[in-house]
C-alpha positions in Angstrom: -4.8 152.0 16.4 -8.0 150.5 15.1 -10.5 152.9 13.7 -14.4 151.7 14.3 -15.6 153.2 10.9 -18.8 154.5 12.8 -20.2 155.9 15.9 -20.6 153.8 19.2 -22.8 154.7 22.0 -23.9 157.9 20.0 -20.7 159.5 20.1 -18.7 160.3 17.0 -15.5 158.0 16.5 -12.5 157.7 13.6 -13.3 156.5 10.1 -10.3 154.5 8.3 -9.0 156.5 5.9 -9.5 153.3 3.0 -13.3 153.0 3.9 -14.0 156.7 3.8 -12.0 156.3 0.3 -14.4 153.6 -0.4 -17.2 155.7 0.3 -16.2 158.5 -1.7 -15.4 156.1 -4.8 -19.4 154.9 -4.4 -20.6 158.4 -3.7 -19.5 158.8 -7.1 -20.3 156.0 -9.3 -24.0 156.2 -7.5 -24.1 160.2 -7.1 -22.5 162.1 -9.5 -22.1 159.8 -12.1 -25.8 159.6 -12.7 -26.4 163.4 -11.8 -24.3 164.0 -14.9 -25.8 161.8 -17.3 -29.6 162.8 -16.4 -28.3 166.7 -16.1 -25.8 165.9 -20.0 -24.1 169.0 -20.2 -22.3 170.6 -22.7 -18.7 170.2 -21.0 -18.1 168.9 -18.1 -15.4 171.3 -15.7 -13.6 169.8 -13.4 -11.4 170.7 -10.4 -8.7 168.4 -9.0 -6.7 169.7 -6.1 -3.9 167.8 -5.0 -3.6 166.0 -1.6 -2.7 168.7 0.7 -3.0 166.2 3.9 -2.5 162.6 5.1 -3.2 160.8 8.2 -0.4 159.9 10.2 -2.2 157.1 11.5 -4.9 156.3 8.9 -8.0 157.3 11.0 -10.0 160.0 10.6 -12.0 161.7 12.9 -15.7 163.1 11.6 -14.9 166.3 9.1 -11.3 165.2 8.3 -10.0 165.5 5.2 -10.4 162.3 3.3 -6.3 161.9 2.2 -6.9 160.6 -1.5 -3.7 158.4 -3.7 -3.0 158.6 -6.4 -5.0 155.8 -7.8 -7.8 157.0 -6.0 -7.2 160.6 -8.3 -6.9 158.3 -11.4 -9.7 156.3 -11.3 -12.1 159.2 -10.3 -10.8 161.2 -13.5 -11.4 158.0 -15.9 -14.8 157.9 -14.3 -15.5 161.7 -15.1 -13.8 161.0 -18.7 -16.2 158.1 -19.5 -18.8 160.2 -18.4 -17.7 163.3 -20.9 -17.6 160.7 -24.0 -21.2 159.7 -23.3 -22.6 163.3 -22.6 -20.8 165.8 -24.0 -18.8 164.8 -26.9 -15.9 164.4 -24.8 -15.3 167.8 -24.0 -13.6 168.1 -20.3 -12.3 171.1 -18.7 -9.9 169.8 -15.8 -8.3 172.6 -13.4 -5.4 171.3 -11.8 -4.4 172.8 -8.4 -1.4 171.5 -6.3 -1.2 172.4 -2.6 1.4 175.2 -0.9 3.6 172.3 0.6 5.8 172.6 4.0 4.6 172.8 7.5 0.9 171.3 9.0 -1.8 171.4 7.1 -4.3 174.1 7.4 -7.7 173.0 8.9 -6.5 169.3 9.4 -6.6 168.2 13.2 -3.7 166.9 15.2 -2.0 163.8 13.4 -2.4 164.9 9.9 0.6 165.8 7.7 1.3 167.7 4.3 2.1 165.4 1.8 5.2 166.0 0.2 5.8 167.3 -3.5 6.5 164.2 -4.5 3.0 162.5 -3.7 1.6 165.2 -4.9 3.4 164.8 -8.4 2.2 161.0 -8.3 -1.2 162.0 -8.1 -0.8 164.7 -10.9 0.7 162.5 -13.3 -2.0 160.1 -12.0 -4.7 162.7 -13.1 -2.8 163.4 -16.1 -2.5 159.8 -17.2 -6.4 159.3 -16.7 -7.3 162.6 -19.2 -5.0 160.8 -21.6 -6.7 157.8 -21.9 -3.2 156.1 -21.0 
């Protein structure tokens, strides 16, 4: 199935789960990124929940969940860490949540599956590797 990545004729059609990943990774280098070094707070806190869903057939329709990798997790949490050395001495609070696994995925549409534990361990340890500085 090919997704359109936009709406056509006014009506609302699937996003690619990549672009919307694409989107999100320049929502944050152009967004929050420079939110938090105009705002420099003291710490920065941040929450990173697990993958709880994934498209079966990577297309998304409008509201989905966008189903992060592990790289995706990793790169976002270096980009939060670079952002802690400059503003706030370093100091970064990260609150790791994993997702209940087994069965569908609450609030995701037809299509969209749990990812298993081990996914969600990749992206952990992908999280994990990042706060390192490995």
């Amino acid at each position: 199935m090919a997704c359109t990545n936009g709406a056509e004729g006014g009506a609302a059609s699937k996003l690619s789960a990549a672009g919307t990943r694409d989107l999100l990774r320049q929502a944050i280098v152009t967004k929050l990124v420079p939110c938090l070094r105009a705002y420099a707070p003291d710490v920065i806190i941040m929450s990173a929940r697990y993958p709880a869903a994934q498209t079966q057939d990577d297309c998304l329709e409008p509201g989905e969940p966008v189903p992060l990798t592990a790289s995706d997790y990793e790169w976002a949490t270096r980009e939060i860490v670079k952002v802690a050395g400059i503003c706030c001495k370093g100091r970064l609070v990260s609150l790791c949540l994993v997702s209940a696994g087994g069965g569908e995925a609450k609030g995701c549409g037809e299509g969209i599956l749990p990812y298993s534990p081990q996914q969600q361990l990749h992206a952990g340890v992908a999280h994990l590797r990042a706060l390192a500085g490995c």
